[in-house]
N, CA, C and O of each residue as an XYZ file, in Angstrom:
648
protein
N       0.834     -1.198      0.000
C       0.000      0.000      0.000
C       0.871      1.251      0.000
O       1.988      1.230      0.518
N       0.341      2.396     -0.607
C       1.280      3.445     -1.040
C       0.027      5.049     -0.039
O      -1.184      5.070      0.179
N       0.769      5.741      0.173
C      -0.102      6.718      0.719
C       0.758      8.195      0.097
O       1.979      8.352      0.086
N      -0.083      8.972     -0.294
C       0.007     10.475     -1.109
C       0.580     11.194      0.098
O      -0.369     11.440      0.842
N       1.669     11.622      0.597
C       1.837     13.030      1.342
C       2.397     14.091      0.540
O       2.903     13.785     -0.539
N       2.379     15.320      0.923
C       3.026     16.721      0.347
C       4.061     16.702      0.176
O       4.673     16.285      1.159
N       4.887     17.056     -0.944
C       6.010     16.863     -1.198
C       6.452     18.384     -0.700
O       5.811     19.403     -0.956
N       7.763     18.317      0.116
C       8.543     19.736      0.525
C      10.067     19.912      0.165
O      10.744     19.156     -0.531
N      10.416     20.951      0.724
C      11.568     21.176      0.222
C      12.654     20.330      1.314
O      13.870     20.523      1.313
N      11.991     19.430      2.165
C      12.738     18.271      2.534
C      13.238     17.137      1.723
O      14.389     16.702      1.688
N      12.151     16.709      1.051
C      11.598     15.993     -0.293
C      12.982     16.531     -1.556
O      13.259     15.739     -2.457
N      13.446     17.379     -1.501
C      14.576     17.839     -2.874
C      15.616     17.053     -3.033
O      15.691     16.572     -4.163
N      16.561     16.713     -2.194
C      17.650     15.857     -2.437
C      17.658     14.553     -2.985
O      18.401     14.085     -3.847
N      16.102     13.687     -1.946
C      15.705     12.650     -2.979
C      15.794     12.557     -3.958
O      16.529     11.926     -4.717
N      14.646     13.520     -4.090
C      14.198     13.383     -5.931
C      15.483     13.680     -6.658
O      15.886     12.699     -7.285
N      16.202     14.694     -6.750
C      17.248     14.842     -7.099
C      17.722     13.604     -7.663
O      17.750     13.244     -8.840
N      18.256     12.753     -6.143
C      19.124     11.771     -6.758
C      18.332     10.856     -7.468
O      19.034      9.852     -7.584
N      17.416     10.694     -7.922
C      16.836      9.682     -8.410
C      16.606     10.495     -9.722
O      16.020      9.613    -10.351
N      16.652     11.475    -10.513
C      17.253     11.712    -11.743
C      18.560     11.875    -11.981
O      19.186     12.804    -11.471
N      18.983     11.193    -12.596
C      20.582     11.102    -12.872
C      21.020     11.272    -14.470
O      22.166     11.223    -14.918
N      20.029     11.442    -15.054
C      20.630     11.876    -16.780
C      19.850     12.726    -17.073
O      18.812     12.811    -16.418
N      20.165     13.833    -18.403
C      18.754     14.784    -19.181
C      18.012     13.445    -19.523
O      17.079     13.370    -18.724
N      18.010     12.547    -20.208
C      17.021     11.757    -20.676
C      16.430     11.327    -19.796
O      15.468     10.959    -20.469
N      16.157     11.026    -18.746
C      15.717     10.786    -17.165
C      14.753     12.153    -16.939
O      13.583     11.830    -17.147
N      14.865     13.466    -16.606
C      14.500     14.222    -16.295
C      13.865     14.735    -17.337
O      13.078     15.623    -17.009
N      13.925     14.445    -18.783
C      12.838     14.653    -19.710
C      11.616     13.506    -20.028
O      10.448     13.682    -20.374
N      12.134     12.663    -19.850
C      10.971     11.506    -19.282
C      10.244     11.446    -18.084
O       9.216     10.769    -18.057
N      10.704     12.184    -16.876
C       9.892     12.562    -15.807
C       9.415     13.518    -15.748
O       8.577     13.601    -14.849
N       9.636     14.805    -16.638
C       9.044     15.963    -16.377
C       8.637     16.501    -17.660
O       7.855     17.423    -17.429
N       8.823     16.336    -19.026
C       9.042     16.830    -19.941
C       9.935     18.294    -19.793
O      11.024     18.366    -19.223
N       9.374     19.187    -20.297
C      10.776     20.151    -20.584
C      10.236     21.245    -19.183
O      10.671     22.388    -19.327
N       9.785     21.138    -18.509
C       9.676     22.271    -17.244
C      11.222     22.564    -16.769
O      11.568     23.738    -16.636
N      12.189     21.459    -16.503
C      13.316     21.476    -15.704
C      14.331     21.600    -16.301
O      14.295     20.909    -17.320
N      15.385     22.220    -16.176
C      16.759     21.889    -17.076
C      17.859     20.697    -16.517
O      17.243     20.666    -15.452
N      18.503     20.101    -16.391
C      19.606     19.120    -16.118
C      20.597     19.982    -16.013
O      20.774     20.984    -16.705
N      21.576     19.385    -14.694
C      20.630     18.602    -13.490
C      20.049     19.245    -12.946
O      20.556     20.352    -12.767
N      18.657     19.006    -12.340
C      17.859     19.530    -11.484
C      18.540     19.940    -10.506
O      19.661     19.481    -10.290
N      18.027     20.808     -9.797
C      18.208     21.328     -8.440
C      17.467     21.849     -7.678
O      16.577     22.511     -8.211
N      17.480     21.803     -6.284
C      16.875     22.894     -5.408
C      15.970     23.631     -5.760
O      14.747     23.511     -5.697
N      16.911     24.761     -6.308
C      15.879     26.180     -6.668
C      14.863     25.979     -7.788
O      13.753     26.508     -7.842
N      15.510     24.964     -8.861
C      14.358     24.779     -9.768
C      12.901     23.960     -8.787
O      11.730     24.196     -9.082
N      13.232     23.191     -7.853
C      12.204     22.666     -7.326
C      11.366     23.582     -6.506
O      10.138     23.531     -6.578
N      12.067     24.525     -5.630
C      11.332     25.198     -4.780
C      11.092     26.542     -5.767
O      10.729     27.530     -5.128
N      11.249     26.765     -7.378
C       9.959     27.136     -7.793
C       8.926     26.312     -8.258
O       7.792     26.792     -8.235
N       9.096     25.058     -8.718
C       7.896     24.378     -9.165
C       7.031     24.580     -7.907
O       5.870     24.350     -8.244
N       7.085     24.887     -6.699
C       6.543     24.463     -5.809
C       5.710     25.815     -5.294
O       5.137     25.910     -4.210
N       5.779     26.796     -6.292
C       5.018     28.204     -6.025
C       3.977     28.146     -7.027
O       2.944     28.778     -6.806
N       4.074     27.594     -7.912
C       2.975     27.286     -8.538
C       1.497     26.829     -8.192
O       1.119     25.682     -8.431
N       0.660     27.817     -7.601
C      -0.478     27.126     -6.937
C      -1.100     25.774     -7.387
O      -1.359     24.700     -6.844
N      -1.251     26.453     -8.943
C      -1.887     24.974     -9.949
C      -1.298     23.770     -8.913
O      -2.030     23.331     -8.026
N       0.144     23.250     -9.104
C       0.691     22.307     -8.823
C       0.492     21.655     -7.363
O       0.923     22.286     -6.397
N      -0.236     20.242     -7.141
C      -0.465     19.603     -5.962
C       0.631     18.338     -6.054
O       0.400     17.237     -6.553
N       2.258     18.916     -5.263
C       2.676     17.512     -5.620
C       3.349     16.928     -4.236
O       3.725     17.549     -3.241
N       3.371     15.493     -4.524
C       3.011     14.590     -3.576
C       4.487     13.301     -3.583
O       4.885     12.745     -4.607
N       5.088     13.072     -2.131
C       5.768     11.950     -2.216
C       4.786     10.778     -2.315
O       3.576     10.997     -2.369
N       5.274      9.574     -2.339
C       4.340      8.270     -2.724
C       5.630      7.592     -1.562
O       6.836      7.346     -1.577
N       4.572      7.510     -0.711
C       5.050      6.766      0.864
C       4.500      5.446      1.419
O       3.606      5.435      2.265
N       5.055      4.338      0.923
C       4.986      3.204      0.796
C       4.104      3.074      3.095
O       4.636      3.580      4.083
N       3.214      2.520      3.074
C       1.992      2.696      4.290
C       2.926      1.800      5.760
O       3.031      2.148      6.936
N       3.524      0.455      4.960
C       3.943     -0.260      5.881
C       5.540     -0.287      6.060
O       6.121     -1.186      6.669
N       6.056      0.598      5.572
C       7.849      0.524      6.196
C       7.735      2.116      6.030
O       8.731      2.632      6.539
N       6.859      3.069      5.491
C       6.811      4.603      6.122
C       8.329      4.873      5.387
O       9.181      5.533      5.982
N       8.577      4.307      4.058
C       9.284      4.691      3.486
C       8.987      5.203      1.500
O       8.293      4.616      0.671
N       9.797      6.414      1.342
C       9.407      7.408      0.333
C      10.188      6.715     -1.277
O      11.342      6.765     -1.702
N       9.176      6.225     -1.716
C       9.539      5.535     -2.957
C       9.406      6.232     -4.522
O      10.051      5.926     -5.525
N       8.411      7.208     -4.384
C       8.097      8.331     -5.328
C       7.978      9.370     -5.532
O       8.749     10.022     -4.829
N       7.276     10.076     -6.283
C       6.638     11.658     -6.931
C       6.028     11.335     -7.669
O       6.210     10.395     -8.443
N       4.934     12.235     -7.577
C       4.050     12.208     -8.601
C       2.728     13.898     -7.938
O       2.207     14.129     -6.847
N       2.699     14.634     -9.252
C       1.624     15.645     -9.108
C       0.413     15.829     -9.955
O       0.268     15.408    -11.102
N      -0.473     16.540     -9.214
C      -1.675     16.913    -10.110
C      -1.829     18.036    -10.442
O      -1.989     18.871     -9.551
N      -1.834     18.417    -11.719
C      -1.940     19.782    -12.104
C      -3.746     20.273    -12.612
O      -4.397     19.965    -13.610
N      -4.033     20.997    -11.611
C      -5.407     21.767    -11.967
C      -5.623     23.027    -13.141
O      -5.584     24.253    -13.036
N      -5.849     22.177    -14.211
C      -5.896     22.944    -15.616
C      -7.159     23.895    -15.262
O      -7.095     25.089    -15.553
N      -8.333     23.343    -14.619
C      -9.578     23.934    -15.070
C     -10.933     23.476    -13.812
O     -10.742     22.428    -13.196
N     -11.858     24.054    -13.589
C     -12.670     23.676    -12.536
C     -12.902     21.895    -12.772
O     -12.768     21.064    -11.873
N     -13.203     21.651    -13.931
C     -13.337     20.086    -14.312
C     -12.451     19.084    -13.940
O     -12.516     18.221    -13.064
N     -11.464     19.408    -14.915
C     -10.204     18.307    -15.372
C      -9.171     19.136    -14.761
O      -9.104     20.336    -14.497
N      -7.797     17.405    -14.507
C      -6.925     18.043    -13.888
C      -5.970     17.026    -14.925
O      -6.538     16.368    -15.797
N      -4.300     16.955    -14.725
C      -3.675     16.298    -15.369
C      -2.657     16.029    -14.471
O      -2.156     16.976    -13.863
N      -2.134     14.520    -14.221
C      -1.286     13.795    -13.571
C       0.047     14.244    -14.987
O       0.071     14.348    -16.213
N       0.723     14.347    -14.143
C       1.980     14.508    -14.101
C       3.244     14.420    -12.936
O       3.198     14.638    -11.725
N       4.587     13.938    -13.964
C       5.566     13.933    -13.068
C       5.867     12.766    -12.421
O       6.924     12.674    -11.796
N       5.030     11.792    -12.487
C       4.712      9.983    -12.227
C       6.373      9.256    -12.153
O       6.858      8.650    -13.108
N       7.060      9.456    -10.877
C       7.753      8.269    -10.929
C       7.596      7.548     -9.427
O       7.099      7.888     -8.353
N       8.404      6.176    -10.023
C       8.843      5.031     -8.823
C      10.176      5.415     -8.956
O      10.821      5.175     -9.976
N      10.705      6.099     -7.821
C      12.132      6.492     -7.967
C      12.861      5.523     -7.391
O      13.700      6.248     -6.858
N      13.221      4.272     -7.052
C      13.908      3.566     -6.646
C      13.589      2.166     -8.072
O      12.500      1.594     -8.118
N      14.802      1.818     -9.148
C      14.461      0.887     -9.957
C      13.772     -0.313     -9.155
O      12.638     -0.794     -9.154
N      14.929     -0.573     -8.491
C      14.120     -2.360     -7.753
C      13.041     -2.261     -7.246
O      12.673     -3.315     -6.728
N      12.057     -1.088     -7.128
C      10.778     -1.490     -6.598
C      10.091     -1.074     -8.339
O      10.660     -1.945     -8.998
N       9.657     -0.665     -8.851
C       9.552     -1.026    -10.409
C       8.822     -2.368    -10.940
O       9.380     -3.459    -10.822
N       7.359     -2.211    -11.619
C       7.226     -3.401    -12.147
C       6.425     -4.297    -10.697
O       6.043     -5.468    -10.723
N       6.354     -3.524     -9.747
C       6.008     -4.658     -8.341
C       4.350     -4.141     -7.508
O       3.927     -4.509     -6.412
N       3.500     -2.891     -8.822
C       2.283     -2.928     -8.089
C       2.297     -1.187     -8.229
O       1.635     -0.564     -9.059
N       2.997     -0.726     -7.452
C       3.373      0.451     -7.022
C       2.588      2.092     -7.789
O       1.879      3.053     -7.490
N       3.410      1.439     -9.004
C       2.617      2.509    -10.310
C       1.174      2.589    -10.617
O       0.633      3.559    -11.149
N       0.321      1.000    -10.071
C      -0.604      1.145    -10.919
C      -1.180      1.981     -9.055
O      -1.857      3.007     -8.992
N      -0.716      1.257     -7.902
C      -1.658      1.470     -6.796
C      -1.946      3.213     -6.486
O      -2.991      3.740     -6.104
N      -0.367      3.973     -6.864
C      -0.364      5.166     -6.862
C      -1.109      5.746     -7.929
O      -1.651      6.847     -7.837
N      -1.146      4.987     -8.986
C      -2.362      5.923    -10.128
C      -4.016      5.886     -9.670
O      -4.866      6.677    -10.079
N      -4.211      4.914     -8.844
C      -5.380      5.051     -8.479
C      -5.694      5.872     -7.309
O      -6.836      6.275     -7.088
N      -4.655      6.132     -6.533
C      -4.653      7.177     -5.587
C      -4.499      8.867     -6.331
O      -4.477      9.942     -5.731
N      -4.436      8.686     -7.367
C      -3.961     10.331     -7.951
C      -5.434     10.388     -7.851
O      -6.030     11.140     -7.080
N      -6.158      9.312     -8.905
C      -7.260      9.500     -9.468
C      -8.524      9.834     -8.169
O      -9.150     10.809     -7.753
N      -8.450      8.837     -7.971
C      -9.179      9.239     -5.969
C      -9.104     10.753     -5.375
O      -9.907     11.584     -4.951
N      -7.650     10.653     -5.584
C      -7.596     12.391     -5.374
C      -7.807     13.347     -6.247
O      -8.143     14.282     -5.521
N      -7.824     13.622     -7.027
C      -8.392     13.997     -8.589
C     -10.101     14.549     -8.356
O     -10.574     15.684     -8.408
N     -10.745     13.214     -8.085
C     -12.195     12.866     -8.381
C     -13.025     13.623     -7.217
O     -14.026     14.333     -7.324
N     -11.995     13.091     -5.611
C     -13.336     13.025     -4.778
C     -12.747     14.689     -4.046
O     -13.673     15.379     -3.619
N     -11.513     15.213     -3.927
C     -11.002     15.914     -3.629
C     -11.124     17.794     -4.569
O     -11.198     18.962     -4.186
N     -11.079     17.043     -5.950
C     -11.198     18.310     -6.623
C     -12.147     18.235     -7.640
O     -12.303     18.851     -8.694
N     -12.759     17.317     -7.065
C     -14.121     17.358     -8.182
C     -13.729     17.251     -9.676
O     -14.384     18.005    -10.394
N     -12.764     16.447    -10.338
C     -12.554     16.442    -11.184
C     -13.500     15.828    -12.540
O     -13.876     14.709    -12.191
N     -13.939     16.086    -13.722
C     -14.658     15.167    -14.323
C     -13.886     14.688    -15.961
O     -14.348     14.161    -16.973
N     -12.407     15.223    -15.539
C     -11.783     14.171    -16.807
C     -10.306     14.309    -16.088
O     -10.148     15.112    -15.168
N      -9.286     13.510    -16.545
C      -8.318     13.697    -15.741
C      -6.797     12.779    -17.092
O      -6.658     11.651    -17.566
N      -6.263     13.678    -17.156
C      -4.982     13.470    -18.585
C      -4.256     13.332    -17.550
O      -4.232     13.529    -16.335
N      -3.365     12.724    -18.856
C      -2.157     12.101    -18.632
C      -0.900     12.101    -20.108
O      -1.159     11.485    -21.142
N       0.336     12.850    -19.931
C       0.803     12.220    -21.124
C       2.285     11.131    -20.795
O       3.073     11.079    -19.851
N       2.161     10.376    -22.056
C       3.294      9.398    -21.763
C       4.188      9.159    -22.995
O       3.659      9.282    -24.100
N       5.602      8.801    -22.908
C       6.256      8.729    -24.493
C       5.501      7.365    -24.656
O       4.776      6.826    -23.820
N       5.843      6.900    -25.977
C       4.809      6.106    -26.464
C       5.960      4.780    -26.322
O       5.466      3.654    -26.382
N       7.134      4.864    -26.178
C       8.035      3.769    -25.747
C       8.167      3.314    -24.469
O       8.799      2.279    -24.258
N       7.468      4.178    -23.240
C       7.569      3.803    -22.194
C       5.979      2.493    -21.974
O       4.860      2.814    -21.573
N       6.412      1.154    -22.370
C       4.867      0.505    -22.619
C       4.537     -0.237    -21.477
O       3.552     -0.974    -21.436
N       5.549     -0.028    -20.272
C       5.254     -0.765    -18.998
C       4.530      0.585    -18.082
O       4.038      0.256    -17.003
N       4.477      1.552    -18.334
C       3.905      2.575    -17.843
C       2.269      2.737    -18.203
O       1.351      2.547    -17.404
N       2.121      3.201    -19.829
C       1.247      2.206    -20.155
C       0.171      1.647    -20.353
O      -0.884      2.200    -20.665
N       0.422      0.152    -20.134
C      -0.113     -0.771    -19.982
C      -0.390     -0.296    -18.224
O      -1.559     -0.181    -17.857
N       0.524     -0.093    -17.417
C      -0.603      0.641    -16.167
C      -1.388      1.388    -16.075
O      -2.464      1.198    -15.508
N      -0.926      2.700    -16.764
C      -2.355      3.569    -16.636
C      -3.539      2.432    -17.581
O      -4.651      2.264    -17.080
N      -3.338      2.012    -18.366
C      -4.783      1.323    -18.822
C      -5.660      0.490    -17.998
O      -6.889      0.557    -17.976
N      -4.781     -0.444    -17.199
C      -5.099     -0.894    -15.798
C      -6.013     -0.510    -15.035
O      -7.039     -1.110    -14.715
N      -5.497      0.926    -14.604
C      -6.555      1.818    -13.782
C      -7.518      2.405    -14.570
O      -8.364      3.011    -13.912
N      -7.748      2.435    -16.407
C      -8.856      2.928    -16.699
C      -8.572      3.703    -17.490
O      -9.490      3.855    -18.296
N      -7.471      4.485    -17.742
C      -6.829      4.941    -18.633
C      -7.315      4.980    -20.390
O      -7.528      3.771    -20.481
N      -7.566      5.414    -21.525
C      -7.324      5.733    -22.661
C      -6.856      6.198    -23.658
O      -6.874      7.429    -23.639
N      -6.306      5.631    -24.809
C      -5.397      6.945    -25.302
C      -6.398      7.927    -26.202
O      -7.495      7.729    -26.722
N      -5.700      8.833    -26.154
C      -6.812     10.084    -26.994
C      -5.914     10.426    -27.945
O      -5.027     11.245    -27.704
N      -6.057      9.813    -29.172
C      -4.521     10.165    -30.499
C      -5.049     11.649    -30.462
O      -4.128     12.465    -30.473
N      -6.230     12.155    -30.424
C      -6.454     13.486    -31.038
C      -5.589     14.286    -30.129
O      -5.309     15.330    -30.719
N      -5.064     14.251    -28.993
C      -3.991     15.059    -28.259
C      -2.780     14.918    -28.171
O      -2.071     15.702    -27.541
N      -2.161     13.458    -29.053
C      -0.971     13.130    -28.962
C      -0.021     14.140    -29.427
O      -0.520     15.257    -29.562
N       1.131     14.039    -29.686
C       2.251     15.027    -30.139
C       3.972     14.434    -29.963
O       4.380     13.746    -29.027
N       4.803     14.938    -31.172
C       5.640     14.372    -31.420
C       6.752     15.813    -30.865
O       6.820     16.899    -31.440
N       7.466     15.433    -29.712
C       8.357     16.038    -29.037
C       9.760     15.694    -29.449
O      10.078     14.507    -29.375
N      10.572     16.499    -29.840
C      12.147     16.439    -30.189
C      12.804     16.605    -28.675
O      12.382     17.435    -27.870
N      13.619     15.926    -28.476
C      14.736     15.800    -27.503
C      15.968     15.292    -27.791
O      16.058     14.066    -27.740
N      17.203     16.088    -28.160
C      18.138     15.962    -28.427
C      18.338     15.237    -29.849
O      18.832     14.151    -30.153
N      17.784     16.220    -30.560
C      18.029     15.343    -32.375
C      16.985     13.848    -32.143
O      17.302     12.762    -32.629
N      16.075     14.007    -31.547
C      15.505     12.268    -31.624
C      13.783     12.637    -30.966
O      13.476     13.111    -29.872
N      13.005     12.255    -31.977
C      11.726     12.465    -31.893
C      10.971     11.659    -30.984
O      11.295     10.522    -31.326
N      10.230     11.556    -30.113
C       9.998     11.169    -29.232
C       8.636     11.367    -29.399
O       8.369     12.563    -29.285
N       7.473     10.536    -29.668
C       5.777     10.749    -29.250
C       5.836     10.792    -28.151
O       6.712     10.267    -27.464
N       4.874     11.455    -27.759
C       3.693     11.792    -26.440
C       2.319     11.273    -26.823
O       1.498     11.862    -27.525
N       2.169      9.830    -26.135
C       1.027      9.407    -25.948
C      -0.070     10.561    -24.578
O       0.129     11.018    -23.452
N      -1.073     10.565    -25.490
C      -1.902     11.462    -24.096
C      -3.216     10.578    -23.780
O      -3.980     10.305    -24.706
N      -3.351     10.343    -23.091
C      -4.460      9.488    -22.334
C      -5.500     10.167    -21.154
O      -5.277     11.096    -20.379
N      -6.340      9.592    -21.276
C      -7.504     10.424    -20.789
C      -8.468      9.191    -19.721
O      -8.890      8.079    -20.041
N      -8.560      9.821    -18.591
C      -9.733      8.902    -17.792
C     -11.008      9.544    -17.438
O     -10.906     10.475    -16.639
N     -12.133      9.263    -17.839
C     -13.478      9.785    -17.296
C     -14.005      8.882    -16.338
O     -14.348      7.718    -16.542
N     -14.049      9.715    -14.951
C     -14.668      9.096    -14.076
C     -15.837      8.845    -14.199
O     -16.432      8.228    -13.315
């Protein structure tokens, strides 16, 4: 079991170390951040009212395995972003899909949400195949083809209606 707390500027060094390349930090964030992250770039993401973001705190060892935020586009819909399992060896073991259903929970019953995006590169297919799990769809009509470093990269965008 995974539980949502507030991510702070305690929370920075973690995350930090758990991006370790630009290709890492453009797969977790798309282009908001520059490489390497730091500090100050975090404690402005974190003035951003829009932005609700959250460690992913594993319930029974009360230990911090993720990030992940919700961004409030609009009174309706909101959009998950920022989705990682920052430790590889826990990866692949539950985690991703249990925390996507906790975004969505929080999303739904918290901000009244009535559609809720998501985008993903279209090579990441263990990611996915999770959001579909929880309910997930892709919506080609929002997809988009992102350049990162001379190399084109889709953005799958996916959509859940509660």
């Amino acid at each position: 079991m995974v539980e949502l707390q507030q991510f702070n500027k305690t929370d920075f060094s973690r995350l930090i170390s758990w991006i370790d390349s630009e290709e890492m930090l453009m797969q977790f964030a798309g282009g908001i951040f520059k490489f390497p992250l730091t500090q100050e770039q975090l404690a402005d993401y974190l003035q951003d009212e829009k932005r609700i973001a959250f460690k992913v705190v594993t319930v029974d060892k009360d230990e911090v395995i993720g990030h992940a935020e919700v961004l409030k586009m609009d009174d309706m819909s909101v959009k998950i972003c920022r989705v990682l399992i920052g430790d590889l060896s826990l990866r692949g073991k539950g985690y991703g899909q249990e925390l996507m259903k906790k975004l969505v929970t929080f999303a739904t019953k918290k901000l009244n949400a009535t559609s809720i995006e998501l985008n993903v590169y279209d090579w990441n297919v263990s990611a996915i195949k999770c959001y579909e799990k929880v309910g997930f769809k892709i919506n080609s009509s929002k997809s988009k083809m992102v350049k990162f470093n001379e190399i084109e990269w889709f953005a799958v965008n996916m959509i859940f209606i509660p």
